[in-house]
N, C-alpha and C positions, 0 to 999 in steps of 0.2 A: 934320712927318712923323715925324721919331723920338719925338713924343711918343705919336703913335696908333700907331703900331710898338708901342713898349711896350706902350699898352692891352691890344694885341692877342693881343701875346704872353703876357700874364698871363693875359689869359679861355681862352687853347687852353691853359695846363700848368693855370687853374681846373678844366676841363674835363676833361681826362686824369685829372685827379687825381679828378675827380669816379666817373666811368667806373671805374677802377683800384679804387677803395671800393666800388664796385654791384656789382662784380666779384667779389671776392673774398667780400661778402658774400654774394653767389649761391652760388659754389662753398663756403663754409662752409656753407649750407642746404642744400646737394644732397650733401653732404659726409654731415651729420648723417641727411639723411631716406634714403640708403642703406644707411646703419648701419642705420637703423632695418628696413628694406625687408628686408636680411638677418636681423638678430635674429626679425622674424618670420614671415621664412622659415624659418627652422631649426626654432621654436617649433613651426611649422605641421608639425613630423614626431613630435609630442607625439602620445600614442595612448590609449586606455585600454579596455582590455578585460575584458567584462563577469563577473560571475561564473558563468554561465551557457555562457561561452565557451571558447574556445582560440584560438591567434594564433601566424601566423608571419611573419616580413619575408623579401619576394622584392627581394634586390638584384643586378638586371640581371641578373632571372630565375633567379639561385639562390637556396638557403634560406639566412640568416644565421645565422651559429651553430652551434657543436658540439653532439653531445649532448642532454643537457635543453634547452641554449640555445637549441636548434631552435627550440623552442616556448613559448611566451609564455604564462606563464598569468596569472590574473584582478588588476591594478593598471593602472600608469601606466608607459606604456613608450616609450621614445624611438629615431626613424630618421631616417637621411636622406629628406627629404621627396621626391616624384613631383620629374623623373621618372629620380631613381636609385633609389629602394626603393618596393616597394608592401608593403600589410598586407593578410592576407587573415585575416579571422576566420570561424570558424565554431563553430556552437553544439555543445556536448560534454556540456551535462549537460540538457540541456532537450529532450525529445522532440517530432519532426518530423511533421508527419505530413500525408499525401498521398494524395489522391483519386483513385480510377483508375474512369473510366468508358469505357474503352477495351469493354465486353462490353453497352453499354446503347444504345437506340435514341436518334436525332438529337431533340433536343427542341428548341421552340418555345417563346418567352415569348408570353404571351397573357394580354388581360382576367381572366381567370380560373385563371389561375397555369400553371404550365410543361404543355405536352401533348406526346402525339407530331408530329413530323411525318408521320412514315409511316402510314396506314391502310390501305391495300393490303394486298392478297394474298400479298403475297412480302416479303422481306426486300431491302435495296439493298445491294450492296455495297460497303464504304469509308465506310457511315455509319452503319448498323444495326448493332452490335458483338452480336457474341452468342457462347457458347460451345457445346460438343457436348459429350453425357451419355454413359457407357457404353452404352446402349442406341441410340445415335444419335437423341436428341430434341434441341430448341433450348432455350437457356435463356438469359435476361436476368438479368445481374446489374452490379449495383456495389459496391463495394469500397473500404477504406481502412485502413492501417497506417501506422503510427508505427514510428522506429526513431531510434534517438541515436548520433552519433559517437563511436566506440570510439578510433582512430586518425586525426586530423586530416590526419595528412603523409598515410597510403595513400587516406583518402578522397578528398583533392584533389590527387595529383600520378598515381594509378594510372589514372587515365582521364580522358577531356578531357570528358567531361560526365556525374557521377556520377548527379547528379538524373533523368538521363535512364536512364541503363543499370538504376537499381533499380527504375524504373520496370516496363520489361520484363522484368527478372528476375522482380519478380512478377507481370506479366500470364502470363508462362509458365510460373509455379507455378500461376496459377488455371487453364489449360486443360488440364494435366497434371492437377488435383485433379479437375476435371468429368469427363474421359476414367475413372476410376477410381470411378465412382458411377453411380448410374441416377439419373432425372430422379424418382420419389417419394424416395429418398434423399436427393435433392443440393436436394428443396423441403421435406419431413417428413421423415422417418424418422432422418437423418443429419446435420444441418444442421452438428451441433456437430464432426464426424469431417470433414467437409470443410474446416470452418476450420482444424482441428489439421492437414491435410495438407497446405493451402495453406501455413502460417507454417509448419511443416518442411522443406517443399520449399524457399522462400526463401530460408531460414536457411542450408540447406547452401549453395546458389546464392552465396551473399553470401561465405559463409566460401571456397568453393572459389575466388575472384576476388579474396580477399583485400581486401577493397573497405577494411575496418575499420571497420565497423556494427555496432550490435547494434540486433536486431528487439525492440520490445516489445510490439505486439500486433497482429491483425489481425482486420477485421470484415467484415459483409455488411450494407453499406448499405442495400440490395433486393435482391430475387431473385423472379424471376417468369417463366411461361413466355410464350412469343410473343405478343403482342398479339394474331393471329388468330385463338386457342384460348381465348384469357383467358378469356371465358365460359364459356364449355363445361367450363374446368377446374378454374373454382370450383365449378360445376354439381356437378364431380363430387365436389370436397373438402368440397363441403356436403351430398352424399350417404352420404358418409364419416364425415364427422361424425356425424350422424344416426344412421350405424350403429355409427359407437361407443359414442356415447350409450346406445342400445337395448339394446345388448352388454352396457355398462357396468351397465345399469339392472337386464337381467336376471341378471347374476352381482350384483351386490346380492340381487336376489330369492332366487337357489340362497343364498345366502351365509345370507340371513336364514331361510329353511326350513331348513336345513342347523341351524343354530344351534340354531331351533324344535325339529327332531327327536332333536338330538343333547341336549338339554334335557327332552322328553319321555319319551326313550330312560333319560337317570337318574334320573327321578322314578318309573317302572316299576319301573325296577332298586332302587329304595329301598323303594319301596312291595311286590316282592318278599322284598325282604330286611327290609322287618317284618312279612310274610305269612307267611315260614319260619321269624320269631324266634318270634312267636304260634304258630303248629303245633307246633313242635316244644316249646313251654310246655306246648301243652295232651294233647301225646302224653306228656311227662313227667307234668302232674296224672293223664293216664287211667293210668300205668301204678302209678304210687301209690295210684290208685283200687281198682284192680285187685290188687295187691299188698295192700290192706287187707281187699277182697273175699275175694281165697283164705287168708287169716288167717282170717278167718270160716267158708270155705267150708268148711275144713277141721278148724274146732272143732264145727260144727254143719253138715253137710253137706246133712242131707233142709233143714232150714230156709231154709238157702241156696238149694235147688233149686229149693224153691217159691215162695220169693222172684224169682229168675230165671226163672221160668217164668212169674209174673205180670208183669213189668216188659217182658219180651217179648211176651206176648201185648197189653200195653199198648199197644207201639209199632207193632204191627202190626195193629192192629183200628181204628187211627188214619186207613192207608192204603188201606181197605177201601174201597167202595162198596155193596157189599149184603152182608148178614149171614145167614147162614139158620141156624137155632137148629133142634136135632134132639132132641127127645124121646126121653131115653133110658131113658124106661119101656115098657112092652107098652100098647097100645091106639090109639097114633093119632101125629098126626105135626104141627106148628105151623111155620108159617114165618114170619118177623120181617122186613120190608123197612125198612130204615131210611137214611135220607137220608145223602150221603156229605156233607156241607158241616157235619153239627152232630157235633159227639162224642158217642161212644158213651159213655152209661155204665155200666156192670157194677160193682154191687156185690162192692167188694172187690177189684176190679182196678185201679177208678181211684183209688178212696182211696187216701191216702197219709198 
């Protein structure tokens, strides 16, 4: 009996002892794999933010940090992990940019790409968006602007949903900008004064709420008038056209006559002005002529006379028609009919 006593007693302190080792090396493994479990947790508050970005840590919902430290710019940055600190990044140098179809009709996807829902006569209320023109028309548009974070902390601690408020700040720049234009303005005439209104109007909106935005551009996606007139008011912008064109075509035409006459008008004027250079040549040669004449006339007077008196009777027997020759002796009387188309000739008039 006290031989198997002993046995026995050896296999329980084998035992124990066995147990006591499985033991401890358990808790040495659970030891090591919580170290671990720790290390990367801690690791897991490793952050990195982009260059594109800005960064700040909320610890138990305050900002971490003084000063510049508020805010995190672009490396590798470390916090206590969730859930004592969160990281809120947001883009700061990369512009955002945001679709508003808040003034456009409900559309449908379909075989044949997006259509209306609505073809009815009226508009629905809550899902047909449309704005009002100074003139009180409807108009269909959509819309898109970009803008970049100026201020990270005002943009995300100054309102509890920023993305949303700039939203409506600018749907309420575009019905403020449509109230201030007529409906051929706000589709032709003006399109680019609407846009300049709408991102002004924002702009102040944004700076007055201190939001810390800057706006960098804004567009018109579409713009069209009610789906019920839509024909009728291409109808008419294609009659418009048409008549600018015609407009356009006939001030071409004035343009070109205009040029034509103003062209014709100095070719006159030139051809004037070597019609008085010539005249007044040849008023200088007659008066030289003339001048050489009374030099003559005056050395030899009767000779001249009858010189001038033959070269006159010359030119004037030229433009005669009938001739009638009178016999300036006693007995009788001749008449001469002579044809106006031949020259006359008279010995000693017409020689020369």
């Amino acid at each position: 009996m006290s031989t198997q006593s002993s046995i026995d007693e050896l296999d329980t302190s084998a035992g124990h002892a066995a147990l006591s080792d499985a033991l401890r090396s358990s808790f040495r493994m659970l030891r090591w794999f919580m170290l671990l479990l720790v290390g990367g947790y801690l690791l897991s508050g490793m952050f990195v933010v982009q260059q594109h970005e800005k960064a700040f840590v909320l610890t138990y919902g305050k900002v971490q940090g003084e000063g510049e430290d508020r805010i995190k710019g672009p490396g590798m940055h470390w916090t206590f992990p969730r859930p004592f600190s969160e990281v809120v990044k947001i883009p700061t140098l990369r512009a955002q940019e945001v679709v508003s179809d808040s003034f456009w009709f409900e559309m449908k996807e379909t075989d044949d790409g997006p259509k209306a829902v609505n073809q009815g006569q009226t508009l629905r209320p809550g899902l047909d968006g449309y704005a009002l023109t100074a003139d009180a028309n409807i108009v269909h548009s959509r819309w898109s602007f970009q803008f970049v974070v100026r201020d990270p902390e005002a943009y995300y601690f100054s309102f509890h949903d920023p993305d949303l408020l700039l939203h409506r700040l600018f749907d309420a720049s575009v019905v403020h900008a449509f109230s201030r234009l007529t409906l051929d303005q706000a589709l032709r005439s003006d399109v680019s004064g609407l846009i300049a209104e709408v991102k002004a109007r924002f702009e102040r909106s944004c700076d007055a709420l201190r939001l810390g935005v800057n706006v960098e551009s804004v567009k018109i996606l579409n713009i069209i008038p009610p789906l019920q007139v839509f024909d009728a008011m291409n109808e008419v912008n294609r009659m418009e056209s048409e008549a600018g064109t015609k407009l356009s075509q006939a001030r071409e035409y004035a343009e070109t006559k205009v040029t034509g006459a103003k062209g014709e008008a100095e070719r006159i004027e030139r051809e004037g002005e070597t019609a008085k250079e010539e005249l007044l040549a040849e008023i200088k040669a007659d008066v030289a002529y003339f001048e050489k004449i009374l030099e003559r006339f005056e050395a030899n007077p009767e000779v001249m006379q009858q010189f001038l008196r033959h070269d006159a009777l010359k030119r004037a027997l030229k433009k005669v028609k009938t001739l009638n020759l009178v016999h300036s002796k006693s007995g009788g009387q001749r008449t001469i009919v002579i044809d106006a188309g031949k020259e006359l000739k008279i010995p000693g008039v017409n020689d020369e």
